[in-house]
MIVO-581919 format. One record per residue (C-alpha): z, x, y; residue in one letter. Coordinates in nm, 3 decimals, always signed. Layout:
<nodes>
+---------+---------+---------+------+
:       w :       u :       v : pase :
+---------+---------+---------+------+
:       Z :       X :       Y :    a :
...
+---------+---------+---------+------+
</nodes>
This chain:
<nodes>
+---------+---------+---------+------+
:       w :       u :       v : pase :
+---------+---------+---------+------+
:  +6.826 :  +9.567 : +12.502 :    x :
:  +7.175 :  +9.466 : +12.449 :    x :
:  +7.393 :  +9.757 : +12.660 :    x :
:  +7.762 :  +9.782 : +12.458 :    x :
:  +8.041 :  +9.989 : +12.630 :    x :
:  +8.284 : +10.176 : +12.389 :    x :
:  +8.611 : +10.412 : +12.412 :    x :
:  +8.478 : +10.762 : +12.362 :    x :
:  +8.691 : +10.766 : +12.123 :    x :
:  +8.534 : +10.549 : +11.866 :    x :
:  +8.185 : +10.635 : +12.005 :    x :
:  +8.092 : +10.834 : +11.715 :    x :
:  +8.175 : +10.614 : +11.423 :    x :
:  +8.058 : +10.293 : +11.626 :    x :
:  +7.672 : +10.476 : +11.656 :    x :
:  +7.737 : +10.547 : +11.257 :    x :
:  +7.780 : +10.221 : +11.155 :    x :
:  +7.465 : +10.115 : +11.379 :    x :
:  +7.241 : +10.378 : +11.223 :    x :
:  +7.337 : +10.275 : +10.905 :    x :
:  +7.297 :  +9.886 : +10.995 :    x :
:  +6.940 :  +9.978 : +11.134 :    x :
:  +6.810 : +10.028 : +10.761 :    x :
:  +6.799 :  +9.661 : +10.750 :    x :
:  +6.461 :  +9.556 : +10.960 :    x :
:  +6.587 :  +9.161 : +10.922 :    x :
:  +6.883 :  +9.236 : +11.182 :    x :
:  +6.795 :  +9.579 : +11.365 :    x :
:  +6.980 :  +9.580 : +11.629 :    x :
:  +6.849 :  +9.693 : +11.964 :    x :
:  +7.135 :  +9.820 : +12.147 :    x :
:  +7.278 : +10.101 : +12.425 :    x :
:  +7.617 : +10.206 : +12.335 :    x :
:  +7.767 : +10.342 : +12.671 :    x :
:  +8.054 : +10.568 : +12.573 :    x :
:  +8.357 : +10.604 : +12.847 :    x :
:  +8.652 : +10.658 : +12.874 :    x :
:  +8.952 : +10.565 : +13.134 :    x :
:  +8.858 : +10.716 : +13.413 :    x :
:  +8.492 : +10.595 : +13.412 :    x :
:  +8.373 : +10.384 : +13.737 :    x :
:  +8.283 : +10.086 : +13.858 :    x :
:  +7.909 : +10.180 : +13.861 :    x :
:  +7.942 : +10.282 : +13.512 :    x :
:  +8.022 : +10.003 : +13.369 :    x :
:  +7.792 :  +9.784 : +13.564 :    x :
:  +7.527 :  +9.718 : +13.341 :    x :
:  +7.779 :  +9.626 : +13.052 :    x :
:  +7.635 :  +9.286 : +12.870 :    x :
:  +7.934 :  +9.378 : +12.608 :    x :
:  +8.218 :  +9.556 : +12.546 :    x :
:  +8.507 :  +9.641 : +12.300 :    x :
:  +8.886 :  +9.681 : +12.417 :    x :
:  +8.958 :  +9.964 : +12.211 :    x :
:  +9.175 : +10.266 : +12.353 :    x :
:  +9.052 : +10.131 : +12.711 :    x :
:  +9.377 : +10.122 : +12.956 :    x :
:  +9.449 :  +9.810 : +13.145 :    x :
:  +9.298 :  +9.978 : +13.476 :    x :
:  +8.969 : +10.055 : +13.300 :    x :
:  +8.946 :  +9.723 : +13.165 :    x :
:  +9.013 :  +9.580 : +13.487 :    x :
:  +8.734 :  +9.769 : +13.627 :    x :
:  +8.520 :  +9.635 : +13.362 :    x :
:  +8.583 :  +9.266 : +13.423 :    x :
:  +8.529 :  +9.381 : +13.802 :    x :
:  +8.193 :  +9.540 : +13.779 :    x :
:  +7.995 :  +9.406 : +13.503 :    x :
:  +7.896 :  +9.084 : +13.632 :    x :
:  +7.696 :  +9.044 : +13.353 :    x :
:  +7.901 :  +9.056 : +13.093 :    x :
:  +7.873 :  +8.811 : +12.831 :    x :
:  +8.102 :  +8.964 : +12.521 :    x :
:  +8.444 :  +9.090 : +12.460 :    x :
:  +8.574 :  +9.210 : +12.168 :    x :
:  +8.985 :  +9.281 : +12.092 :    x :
:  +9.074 :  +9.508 : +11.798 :    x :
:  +9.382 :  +9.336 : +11.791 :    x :
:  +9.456 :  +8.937 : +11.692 :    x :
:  +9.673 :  +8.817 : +11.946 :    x :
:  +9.486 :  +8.774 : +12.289 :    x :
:  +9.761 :  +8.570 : +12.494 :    x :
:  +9.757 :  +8.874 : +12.768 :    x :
:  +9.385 :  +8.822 : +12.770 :    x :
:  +9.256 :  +8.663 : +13.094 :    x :
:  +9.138 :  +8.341 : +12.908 :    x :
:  +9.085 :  +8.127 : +13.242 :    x :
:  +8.852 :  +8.379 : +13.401 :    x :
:  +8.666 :  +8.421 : +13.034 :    x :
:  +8.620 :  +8.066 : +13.023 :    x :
:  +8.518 :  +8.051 : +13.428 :    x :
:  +8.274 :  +8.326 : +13.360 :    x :
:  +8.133 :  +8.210 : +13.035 :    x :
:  +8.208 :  +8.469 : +12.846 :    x :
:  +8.245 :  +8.502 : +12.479 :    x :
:  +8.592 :  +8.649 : +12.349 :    x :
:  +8.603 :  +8.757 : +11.960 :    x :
:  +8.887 :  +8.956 : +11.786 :    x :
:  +9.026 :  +9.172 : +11.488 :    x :
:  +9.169 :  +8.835 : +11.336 :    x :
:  +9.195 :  +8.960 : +10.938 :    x :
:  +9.157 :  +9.335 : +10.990 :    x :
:  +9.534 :  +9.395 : +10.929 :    x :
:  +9.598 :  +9.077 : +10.711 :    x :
:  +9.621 :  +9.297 : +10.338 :    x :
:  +9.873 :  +9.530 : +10.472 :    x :
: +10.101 :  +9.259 : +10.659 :    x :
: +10.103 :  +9.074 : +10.383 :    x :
: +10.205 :  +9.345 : +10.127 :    x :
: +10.472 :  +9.377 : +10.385 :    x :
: +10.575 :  +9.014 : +10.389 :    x :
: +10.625 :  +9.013 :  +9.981 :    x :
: +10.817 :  +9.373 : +10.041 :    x :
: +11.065 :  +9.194 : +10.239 :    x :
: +11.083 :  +8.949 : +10.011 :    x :
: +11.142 :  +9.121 :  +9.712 :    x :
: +11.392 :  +9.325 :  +9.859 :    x :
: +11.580 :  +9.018 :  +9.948 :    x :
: +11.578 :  +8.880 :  +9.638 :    x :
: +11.605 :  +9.242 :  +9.405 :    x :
: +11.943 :  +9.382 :  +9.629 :    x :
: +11.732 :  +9.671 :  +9.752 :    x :
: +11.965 :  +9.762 : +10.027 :    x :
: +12.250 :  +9.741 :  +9.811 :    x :
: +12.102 :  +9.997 :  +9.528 :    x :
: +11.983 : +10.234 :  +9.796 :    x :
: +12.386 : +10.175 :  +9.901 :    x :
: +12.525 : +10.262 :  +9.565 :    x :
: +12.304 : +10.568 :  +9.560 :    x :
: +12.430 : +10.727 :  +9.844 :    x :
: +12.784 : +10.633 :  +9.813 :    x :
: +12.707 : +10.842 :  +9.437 :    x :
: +12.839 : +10.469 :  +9.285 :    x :
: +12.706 : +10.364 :  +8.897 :    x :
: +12.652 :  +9.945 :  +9.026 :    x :
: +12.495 :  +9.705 :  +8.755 :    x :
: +12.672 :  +9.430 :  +8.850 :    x :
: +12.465 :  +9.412 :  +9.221 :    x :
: +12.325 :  +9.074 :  +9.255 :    x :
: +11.912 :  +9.019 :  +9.219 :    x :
: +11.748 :  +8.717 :  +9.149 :    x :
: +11.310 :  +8.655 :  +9.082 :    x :
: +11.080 :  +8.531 :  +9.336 :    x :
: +10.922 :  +8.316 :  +9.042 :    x :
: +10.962 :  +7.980 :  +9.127 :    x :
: +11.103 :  +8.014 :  +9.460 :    x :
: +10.947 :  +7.811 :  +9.748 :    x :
: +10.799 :  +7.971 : +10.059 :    x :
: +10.628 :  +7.782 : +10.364 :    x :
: +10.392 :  +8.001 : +10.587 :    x :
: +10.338 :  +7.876 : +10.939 :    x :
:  +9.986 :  +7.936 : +10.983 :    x :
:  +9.726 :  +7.967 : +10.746 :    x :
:  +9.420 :  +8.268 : +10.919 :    x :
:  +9.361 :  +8.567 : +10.810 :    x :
:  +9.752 :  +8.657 : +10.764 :    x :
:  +9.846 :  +8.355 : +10.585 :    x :
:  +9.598 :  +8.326 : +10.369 :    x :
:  +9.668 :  +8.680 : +10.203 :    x :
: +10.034 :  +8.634 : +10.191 :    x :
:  +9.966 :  +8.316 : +10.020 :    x :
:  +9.698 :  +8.427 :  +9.758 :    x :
: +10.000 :  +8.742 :  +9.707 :    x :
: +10.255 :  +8.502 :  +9.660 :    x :
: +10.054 :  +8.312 :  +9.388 :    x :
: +10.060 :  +8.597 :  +9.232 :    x :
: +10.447 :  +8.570 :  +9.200 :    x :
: +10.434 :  +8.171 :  +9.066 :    x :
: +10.593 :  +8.087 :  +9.418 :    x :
: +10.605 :  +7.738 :  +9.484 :    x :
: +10.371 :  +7.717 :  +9.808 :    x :
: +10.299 :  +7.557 : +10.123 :    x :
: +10.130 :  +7.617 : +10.456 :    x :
: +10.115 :  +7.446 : +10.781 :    x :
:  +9.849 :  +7.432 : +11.033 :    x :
:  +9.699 :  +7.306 : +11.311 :    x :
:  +9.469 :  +7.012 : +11.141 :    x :
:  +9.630 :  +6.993 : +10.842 :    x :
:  +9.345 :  +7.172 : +10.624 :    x :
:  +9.374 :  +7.221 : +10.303 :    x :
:  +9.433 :  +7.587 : +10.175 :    x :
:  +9.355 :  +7.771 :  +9.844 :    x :
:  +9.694 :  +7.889 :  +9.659 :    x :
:  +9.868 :  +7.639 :  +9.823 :    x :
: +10.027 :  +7.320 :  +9.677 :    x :
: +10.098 :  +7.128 :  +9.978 :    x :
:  +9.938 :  +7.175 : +10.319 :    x :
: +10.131 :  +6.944 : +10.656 :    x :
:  +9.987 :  +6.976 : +11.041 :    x :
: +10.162 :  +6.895 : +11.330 :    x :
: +10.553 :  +6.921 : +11.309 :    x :
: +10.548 :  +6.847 : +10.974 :    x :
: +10.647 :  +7.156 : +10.883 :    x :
: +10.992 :  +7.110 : +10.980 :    x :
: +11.067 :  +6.856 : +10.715 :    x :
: +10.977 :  +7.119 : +10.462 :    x :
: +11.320 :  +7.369 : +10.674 :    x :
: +11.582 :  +7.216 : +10.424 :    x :
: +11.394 :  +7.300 : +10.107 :    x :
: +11.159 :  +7.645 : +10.151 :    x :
: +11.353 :  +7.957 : +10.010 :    x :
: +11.134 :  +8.132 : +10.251 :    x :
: +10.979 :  +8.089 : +10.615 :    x :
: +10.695 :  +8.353 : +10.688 :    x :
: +10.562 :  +8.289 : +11.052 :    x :
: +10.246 :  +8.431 : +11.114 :    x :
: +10.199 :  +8.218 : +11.431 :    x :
:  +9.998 :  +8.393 : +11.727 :    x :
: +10.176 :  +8.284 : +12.074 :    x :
: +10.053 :  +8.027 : +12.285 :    x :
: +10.255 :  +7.775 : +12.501 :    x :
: +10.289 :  +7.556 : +12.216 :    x :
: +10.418 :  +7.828 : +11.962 :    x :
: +10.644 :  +7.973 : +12.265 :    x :
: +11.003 :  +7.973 : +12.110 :    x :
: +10.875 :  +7.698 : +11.870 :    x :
: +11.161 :  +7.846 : +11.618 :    x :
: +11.459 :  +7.783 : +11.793 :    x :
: +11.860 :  +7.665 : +11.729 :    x :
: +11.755 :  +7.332 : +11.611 :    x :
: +11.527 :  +7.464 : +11.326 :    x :
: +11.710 :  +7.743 : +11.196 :    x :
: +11.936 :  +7.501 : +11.169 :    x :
: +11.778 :  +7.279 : +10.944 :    x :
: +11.676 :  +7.631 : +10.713 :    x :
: +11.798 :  +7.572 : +10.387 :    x :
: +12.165 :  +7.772 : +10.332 :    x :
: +12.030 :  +8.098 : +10.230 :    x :
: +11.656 :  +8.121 : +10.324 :    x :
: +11.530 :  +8.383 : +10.449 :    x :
: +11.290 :  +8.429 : +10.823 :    x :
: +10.974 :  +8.663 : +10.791 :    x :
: +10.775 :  +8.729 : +11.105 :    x :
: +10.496 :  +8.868 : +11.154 :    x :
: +10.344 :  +8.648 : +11.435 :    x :
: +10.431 :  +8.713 : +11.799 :    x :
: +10.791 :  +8.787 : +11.899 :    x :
: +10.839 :  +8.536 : +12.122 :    x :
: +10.751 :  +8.218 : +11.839 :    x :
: +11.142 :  +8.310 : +11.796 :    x :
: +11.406 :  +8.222 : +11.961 :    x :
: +11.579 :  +8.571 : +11.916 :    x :
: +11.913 :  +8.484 : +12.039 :    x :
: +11.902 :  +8.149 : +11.804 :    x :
: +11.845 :  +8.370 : +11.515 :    x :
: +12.090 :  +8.658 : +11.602 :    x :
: +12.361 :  +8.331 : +11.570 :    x :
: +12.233 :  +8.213 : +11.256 :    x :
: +12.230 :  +8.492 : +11.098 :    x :
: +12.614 :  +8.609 : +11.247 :    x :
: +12.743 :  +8.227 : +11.208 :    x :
: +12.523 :  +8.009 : +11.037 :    x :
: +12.383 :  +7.959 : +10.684 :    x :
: +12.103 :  +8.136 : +10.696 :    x :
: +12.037 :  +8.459 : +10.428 :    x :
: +11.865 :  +8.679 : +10.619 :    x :
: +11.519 :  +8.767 : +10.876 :    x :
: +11.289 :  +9.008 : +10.856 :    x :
: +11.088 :  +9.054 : +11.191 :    x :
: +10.803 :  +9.282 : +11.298 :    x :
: +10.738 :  +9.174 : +11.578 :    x :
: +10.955 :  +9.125 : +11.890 :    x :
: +10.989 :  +8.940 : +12.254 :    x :
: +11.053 :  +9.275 : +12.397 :    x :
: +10.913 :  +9.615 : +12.243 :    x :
: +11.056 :  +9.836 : +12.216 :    x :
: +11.337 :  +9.655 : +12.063 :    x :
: +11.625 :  +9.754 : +12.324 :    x :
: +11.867 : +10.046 : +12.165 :    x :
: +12.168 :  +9.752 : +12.220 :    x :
: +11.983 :  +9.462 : +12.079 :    x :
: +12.239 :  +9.290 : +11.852 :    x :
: +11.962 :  +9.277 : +11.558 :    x :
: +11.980 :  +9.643 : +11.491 :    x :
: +12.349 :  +9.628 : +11.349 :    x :
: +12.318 :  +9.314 : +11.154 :    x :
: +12.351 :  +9.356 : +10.769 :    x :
: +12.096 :  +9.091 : +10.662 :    x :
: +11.827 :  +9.217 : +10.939 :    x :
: +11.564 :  +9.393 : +10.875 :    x :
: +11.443 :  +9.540 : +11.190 :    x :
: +11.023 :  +9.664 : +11.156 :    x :
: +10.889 :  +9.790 : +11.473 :    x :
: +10.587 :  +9.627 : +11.477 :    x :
: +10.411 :  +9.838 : +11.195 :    x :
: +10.344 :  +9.607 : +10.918 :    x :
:  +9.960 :  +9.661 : +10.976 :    x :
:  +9.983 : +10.039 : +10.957 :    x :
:  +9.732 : +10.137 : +10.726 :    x :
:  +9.453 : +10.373 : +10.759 :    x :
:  +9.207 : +10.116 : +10.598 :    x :
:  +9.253 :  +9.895 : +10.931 :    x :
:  +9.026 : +10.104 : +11.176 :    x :
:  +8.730 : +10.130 : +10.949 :    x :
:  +8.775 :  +9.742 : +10.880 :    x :
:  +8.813 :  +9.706 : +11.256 :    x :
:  +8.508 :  +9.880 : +11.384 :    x :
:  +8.331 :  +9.758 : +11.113 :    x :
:  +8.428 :  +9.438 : +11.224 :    x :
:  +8.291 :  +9.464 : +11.587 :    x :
:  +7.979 :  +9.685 : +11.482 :    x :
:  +7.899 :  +9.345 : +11.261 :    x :
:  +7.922 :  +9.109 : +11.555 :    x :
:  +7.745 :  +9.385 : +11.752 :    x :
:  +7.459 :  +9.347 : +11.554 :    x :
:  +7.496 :  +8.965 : +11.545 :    x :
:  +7.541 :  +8.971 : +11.929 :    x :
:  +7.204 :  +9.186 : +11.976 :    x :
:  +7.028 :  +8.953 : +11.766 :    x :
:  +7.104 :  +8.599 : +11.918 :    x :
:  +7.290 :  +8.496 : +11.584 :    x :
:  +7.687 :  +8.308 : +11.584 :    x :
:  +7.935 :  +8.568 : +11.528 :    x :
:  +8.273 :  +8.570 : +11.351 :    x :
:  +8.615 :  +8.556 : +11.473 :    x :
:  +8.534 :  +8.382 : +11.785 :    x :
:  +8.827 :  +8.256 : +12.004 :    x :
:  +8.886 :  +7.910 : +12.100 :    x :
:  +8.968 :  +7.985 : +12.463 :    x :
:  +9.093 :  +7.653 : +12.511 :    x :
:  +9.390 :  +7.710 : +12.249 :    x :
:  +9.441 :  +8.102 : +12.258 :    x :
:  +9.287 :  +8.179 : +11.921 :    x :
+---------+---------+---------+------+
</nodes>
């Protein structure tokens, strides 16, 4: 028996899925969901041999690690787990997965939003409306046959690569090893990637952070951007060197940025990004969509199951690298 703590708050639709996963005898799982909430204690959560970070509060999870000595699975809704205590994970053996993918179709519909309004003068239509001002003449070009490069090819990249197919975008990705990915006509590893600065219409990060990604977009490469490419993120923040950027974009070459994500959030009221014309300033909501929780628990009920029944689950973290 395989004893699972959850948020009370999910507690209902978690036992759902499980009841419905129980009609299939070759992976019935045989588990104790233990519903809590913030306040529960120490001896609650004692007999936890899993658990998912899902509305729990830092203090609760805290308690968690504390008490559960046992404990041999974590699961985080979200991607990015660089405020996850890796070292003691790894000390303690324990297995970290997370929601790698569960947001990927919405960010990317977001990423190709940005970039069409770059390229179609949305902001300067919506202008002309309100100013009550008749404008054909407004510049647009096509994303056909433009060139983007996406940093990072998981979940994320993948889908804003398969989207920008779609558009007969001239594609290439950069990862880690170097692997090669569908969609895309050119794959580098390493810091190959900045070779690729002076050509790529379009840079769309989807980095998570880690010390090697830590600012790893800074003055020297948004220097090398090609005069009038454009910056998506939807990585971490802090892959950017914010300050860097604000320049570029004030005194440099560079067309324009679109970030969602931010070193500090809530972007500051008198952050210089919020006033520049060719910034578009998303408060970390590219993800929004209310098809993300069911793919989420979904997600963890799935590894739940896989957990229960001694077989490899998916979206496990390489603790040794921070994703």
């Amino acid at each position: 028996m395989v004893t699972a703590v959850v948020h009370e708050s999910i507690l209902d639709d978690v036992e759902a899925l499980l009841h419905a996963a129980g009609d299939d005898d070759r992976h019935r799982p045989d588990v104790n969901l233990l519903g809590v909430d913030d306040k529960a204690s120490g001896a609650d959560l004692a007999s936890a041999d899993a658990a998912i970070r899902w509305d729990l509060d830092d203090e609760g999870f805290q308690r968690l690690l504390d008490s559960a000595t046992g404990l041999r699975w974590l699961h985080s809704p979200a991607a990015g787990v660089e405020r996850w205590p890796l070292d003691e994970l790894v000390k303690r053996n324990i297995t970290l997965t997370n929601g790698a993918g569960v947001f990927a179709i919405p960010i990317a519909e977001w990423v190709l939003t940005t970039m069409l309004t770059a390229v179609k003068g949305t902001y300067a239509v919506r202008q002309a409306q309100q100013e009550h001002r008749w404008a054909p003449d407004i510049p647009a070009d096509e994303l056909y046959g433009k060139s983007v490069l996406v940093l990072g090819s998981g979940g994320i990249g993948r889908e804003v690569i398969n989207r920008a197919a779609a558009f007969g975008m001239r594609i290439w990705a950069a990862n880690r090893k170097g692997s090669p990915v569908h969609n895309a006509e050119r794959t580098v590893r390493g810091e190959a990637w900045r070779d690729l600065l002076c050509e790529a219409d379009f840079i769309v990060s989807t980095l998570p952070l880690t010390a090697e990604t830590e600012r790893m977009i800074g003055a020297a490469e948004l220097q090398r951007c090609k005069p009038g490419a454009w910056l998506v993120n939807v990585g971490r923040g802090a892959t950017i060197d914010e300050d860097a950027l604000v320049h570029q974009l004030r005194e440099g070459t560079l067309g324009g940025a679109a970030l969602d994500a931010w070193t500090t959030e809530p972007l500051p009221a008198d952050h210089p990004a919020w006033s520049l014309p060719n910034m578009i300033v998303s408060p970390h909501m590219s993800g929004n969509s209310p098809a993300g929780r069911d793919r989420g628990l979904r997600l963890f009920v799935d590894n739940l199951q896989r957990f229960a029944t001694d077989r490899p689950m998916t979206n496990v973290v390489d603790l040794s690298v921070g994703y």
